[in-house]
matplotlib code that plots the C-alpha trace (Angstrom):
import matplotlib.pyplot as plt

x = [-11.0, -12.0, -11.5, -14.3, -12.9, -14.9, -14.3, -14.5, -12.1, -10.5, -11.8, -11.6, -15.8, -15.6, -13.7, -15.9, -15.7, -16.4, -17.4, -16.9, -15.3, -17.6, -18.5, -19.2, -23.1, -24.1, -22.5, -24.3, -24.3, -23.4, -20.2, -18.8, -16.0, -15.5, -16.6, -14.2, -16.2, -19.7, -23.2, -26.9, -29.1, -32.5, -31.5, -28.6, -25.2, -23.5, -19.4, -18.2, -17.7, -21.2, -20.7, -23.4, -22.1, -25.0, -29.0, -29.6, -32.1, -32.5, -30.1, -27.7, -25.9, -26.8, -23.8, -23.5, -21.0, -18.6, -19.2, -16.7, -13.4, -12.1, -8.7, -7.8, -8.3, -12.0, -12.3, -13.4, -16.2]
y = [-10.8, -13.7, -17.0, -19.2, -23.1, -26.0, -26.2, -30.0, -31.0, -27.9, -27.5, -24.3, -23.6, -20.2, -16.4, -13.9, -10.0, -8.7, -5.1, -3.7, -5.0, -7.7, -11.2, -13.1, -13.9, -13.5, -13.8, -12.0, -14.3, -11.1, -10.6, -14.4, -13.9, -18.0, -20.8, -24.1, -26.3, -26.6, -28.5, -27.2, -30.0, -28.0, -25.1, -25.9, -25.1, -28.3, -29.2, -32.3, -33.9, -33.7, -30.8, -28.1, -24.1, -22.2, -22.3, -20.2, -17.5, -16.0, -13.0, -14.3, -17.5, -17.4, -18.6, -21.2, -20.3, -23.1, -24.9, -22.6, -21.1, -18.1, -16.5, -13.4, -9.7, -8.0, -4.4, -1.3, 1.2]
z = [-120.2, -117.7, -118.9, -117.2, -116.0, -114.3, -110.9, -111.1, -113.8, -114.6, -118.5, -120.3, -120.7, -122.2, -122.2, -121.0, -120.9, -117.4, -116.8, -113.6, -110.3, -108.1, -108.2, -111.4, -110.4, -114.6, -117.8, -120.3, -124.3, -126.1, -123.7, -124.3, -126.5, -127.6, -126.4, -125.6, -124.2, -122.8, -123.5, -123.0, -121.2, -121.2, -119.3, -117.7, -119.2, -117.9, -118.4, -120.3, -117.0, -116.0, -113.5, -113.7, -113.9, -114.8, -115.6, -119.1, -118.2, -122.1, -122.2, -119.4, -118.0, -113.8, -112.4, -109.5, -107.6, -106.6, -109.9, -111.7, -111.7, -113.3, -114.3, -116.2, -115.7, -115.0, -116.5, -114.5, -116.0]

ax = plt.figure().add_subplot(projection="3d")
ax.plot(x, y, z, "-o")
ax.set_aspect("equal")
plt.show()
């Protein structure tokens, strides 16, 4: 279990379940476990400190890469 921070101010955003080994490019909505803190401007997942992470793409959240931080364990197939 990841848990997903903002590379800007450090805020928890959410805990996601990682399969497999690899870069976090996606986090797939049915894998997000809870969410701590994150707002939806159009379709851009954007911290409470204005920083961007992600543009919603339906199913999945594409990452941008230096907008976020992550901590926690990923888990192999």
């Amino acid at each position: 279990m990841l848990t997903i921070k903002c590379a800007g101010c450090k805020s928890k955003l959410w805990k996601y379940e990682k399969l497999g080994r690899g870069e976090v490019l996606r986090c797939y909505k049915k894998r997000i476990q809870k969410i701590y803190g994150m707002n939806v401007s159009g379709d851009k997942i954007v911290c409470k400190c204005g920083n961007v992470i992600g543009i919603d793409k339906g199913g999945h959240i594409k990452m941008i890469g230096r907008a976020f931080t992550y901590s926690g364990t990923k888990q192999n197939k």
